[in-house]
PAGU-948541 format. One line per field, with one value per residue (C-alpha): residue number from 1; y, z, x. Coordinates in steps of 0.25 Angstrom, whole numbers, plus 5000, padded with zeros to 4 digits. Last residue first. Layout:
k <- NUM ...;
Y <- Y ...;
Z <- Z ...;
X <- X ...;
***
This chain:
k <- 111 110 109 108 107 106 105 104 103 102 101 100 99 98 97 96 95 94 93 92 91 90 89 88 87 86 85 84 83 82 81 80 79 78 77 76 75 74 73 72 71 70 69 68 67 66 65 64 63 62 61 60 59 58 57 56 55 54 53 52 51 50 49 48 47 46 45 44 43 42 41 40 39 38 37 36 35 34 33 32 31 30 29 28 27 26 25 24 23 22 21 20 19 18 17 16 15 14 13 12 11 10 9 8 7 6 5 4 3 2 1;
Y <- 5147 5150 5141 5142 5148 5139 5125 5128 5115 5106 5096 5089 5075 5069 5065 5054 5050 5040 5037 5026 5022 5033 5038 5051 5054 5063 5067 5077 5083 5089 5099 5106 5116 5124 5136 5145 5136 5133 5124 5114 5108 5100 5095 5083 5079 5066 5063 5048 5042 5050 5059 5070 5078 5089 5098 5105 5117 5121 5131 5134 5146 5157 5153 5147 5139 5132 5124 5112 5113 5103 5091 5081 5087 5095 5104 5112 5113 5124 5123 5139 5143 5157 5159 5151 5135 5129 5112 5102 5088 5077 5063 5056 5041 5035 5021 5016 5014 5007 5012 5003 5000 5014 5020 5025 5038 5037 5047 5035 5028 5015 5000;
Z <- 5112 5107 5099 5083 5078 5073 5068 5054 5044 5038 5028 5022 5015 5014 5004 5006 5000 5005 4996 4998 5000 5008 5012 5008 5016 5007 5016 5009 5015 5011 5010 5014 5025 5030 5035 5023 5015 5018 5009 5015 5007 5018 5012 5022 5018 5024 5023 5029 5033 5041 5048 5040 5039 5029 5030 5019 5020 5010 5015 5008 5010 5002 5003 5013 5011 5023 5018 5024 5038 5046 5051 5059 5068 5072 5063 5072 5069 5062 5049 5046 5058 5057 5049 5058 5058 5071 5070 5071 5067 5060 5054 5044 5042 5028 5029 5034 5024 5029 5027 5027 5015 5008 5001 4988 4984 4993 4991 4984 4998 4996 5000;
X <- 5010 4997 4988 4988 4975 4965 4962 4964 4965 4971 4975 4988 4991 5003 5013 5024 5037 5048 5060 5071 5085 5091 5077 5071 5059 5047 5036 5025 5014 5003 4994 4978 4976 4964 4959 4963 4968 4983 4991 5001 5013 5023 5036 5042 5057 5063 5077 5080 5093 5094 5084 5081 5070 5067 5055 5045 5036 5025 5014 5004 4993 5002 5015 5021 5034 5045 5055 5066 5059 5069 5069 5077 5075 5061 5051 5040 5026 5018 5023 5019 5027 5028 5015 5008 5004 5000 5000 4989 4990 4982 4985 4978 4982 4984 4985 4999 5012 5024 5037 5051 5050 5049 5037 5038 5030 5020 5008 5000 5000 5006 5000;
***
């Protein structure tokens, strides 16, 4: 079984069904990603223009390179995009898209 988003699948991974997974983070226009990026990664770019945002981070953690490109467009009070995962390994390719959506819940609590 493959996903059709998966390029090519290494051995050693295993796919699950689709699972949905939910999270919530304050984004402001000094911190447009809204959550902080830890070793071994690092924010590689960081683009707003107009209602999208397209920011992308590199980890790597030998023997693996894994770069991570986030596209979200930003409708008013709601968000659409996608996510893409892309791990080189030394003797093998793993890619993987996905999906995107949200929505407003109001203003970011105080610090």
């Amino acid at each position: 079984m493959t996903e059709p988003e998966v390029v090519q699948l290494p051995r050693s991974i295993h796919l699950f069904p689709k699972m949905t997974s939910m999270s919530t983070k304050c984004i402001t226009a000094p911190d447009p990603i809204g959550f902080p990026i830890d070793e071994p990664c690092k924010i590689d770019k960081i683009d707003l223009n107009g209602g999208t945002l397209r920011w992308s981070v590199i980890c790597t953690k030998p023997p693996a390179t894994t770069t991570l490109e986030w596209i979200e467009h930003y409708h008013g009070e709601t968000m659409d995009g996608q996510v893409n995962n892309r791990t080189n390994w030394p003797d093998h390719l793993y890619e993987k898209r996905n999906s995107l959506q949200g929505r407003y819940l109001g203003p970011c609590a105080a610090k």
